[in-house]
N, C-alpha and C positions, 0 to 999 in steps of 0.2 A: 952908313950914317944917313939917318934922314934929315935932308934939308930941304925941304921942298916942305909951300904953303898946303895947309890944312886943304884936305881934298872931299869932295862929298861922292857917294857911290850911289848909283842907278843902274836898274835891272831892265836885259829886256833891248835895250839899243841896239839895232843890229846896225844900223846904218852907223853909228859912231863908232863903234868898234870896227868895221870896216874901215873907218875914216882912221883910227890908229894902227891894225893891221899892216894896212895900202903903205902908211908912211913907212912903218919901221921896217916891213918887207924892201921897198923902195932904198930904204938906206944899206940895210944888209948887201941885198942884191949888185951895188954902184958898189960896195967896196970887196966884191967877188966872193960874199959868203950867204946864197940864197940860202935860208929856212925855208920860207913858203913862197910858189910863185904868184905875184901877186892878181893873174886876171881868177885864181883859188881862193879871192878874200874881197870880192864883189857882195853886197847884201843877198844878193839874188843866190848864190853859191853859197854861203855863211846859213841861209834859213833851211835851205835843200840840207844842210849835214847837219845841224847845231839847234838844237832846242832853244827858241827865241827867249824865254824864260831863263834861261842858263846863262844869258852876256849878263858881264859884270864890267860898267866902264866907269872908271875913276875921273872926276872932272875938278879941273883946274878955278880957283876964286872968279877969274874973268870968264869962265864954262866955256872953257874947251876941252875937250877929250883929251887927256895926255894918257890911262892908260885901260887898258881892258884884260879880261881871261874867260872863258866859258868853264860851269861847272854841270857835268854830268854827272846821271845818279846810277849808270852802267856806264862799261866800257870792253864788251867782249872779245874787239881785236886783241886789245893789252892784254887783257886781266877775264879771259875766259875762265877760271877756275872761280873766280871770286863770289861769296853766295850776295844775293841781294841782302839791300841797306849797309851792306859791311863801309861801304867809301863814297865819297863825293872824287871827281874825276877832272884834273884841271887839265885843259889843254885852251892855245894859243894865249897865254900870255904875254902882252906885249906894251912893251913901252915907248909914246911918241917920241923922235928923235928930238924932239924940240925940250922935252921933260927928262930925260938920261941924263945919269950921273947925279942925279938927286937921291938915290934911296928907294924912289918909287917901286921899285922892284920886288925889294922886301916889303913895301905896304902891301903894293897887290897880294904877294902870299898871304899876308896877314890877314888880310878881307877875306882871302880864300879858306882861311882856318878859321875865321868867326863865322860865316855860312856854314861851312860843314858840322861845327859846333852847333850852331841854330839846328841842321838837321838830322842834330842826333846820331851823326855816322862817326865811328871810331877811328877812322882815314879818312887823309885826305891823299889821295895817289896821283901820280902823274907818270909819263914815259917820258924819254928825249934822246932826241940824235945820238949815240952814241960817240961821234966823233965829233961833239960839240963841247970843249972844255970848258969853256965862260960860261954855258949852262950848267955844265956839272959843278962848280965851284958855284953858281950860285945855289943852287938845288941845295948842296952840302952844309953850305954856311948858313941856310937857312936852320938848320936841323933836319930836313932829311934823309933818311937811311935808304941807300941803295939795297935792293934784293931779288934781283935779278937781271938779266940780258936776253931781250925775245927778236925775233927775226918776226918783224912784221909790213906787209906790203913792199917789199921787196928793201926794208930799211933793217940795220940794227939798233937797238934803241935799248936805252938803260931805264930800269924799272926803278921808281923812286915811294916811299912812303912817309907820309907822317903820323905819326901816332896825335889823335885828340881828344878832348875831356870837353865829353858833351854836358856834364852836370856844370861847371862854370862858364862852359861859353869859352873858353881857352887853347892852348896850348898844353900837351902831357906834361 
């Protein structure tokens, strides 16, 4: 359910998306379930991996960063077979602890399936921990179809897609 205020989106932020990364890393981490460690979500580390062009940060009526995702236009660790244009490529989605429990979760997807609509790609794909269930139910509930499991960088990780309709700008 979304409850949370009307949000506006900005591209490009690497520093706030750090700034929401560092938190929700920070919160995971304290309650002994690191995703990403956080000195890996510095702007300086974030520009080194992530096409600056790709942050996607969601900001709050009072502008504050509460959430972010990068969208890449390849992703050959994952998804080496895949031909170019076929998918937009979400990874580090993340939402401030200060903003959880509102829904936000599901917007960010939602932002992340109306860019890849703008770019004309008929997926939007992503991986995740494999032994992260609160990501796979949210992945699922989003409408995501699992279709596959790869051994990558030494992780196992569940391969996810969404099917989308670039002629409306939408959801399949």
């Amino acid at each position: 359910m979304n409850t949370h205020a009307p949000l506006s989106f900005t591209t490009g932020d690497v520093q706030a998306a750090s700034t929401v990364l560092t938190a929700t890393a920070t919160q995971l981490q304290t309650r002994g379930r690191t995703l990403w460690p956080p000195d890996r979500l510095t702007p300086e580390h974030l520009e080194r991996h992530y096409p600056p062009g790709g942050w996607h940060v969601a900001w709050n009526a009072p502008g504050q960063p509460v959430g972010c995702f990068c969208l890449l236009t390849s992703d050959p660790p994952f998804w080496p077979d895949d031909p170019p244009g076929e998918a937009l490529y979400l990874h580090k989605l993340a939402v401030h602890p200060s903003a959880q429990g509102q829904g936000l979760a599901h917007t960010l997807l939602q932002e992340a399936a109306r860019v890849t609509a703008l770019a004309g790609r008929p997926w939007l794909k992503l991986d995740t921990d494999a032994s992260r269930p609160a990501l796979h139910h949210l992945y699922d509930s989003f409408g995501f179809e699992r279709c596959g499991q790869r051994d990558v960088f030494g992780l196992t990780v569940i391969l996810y897609r969404l099917p989308i309709r670039a002629q409306s700008g939408g959801l399949q």
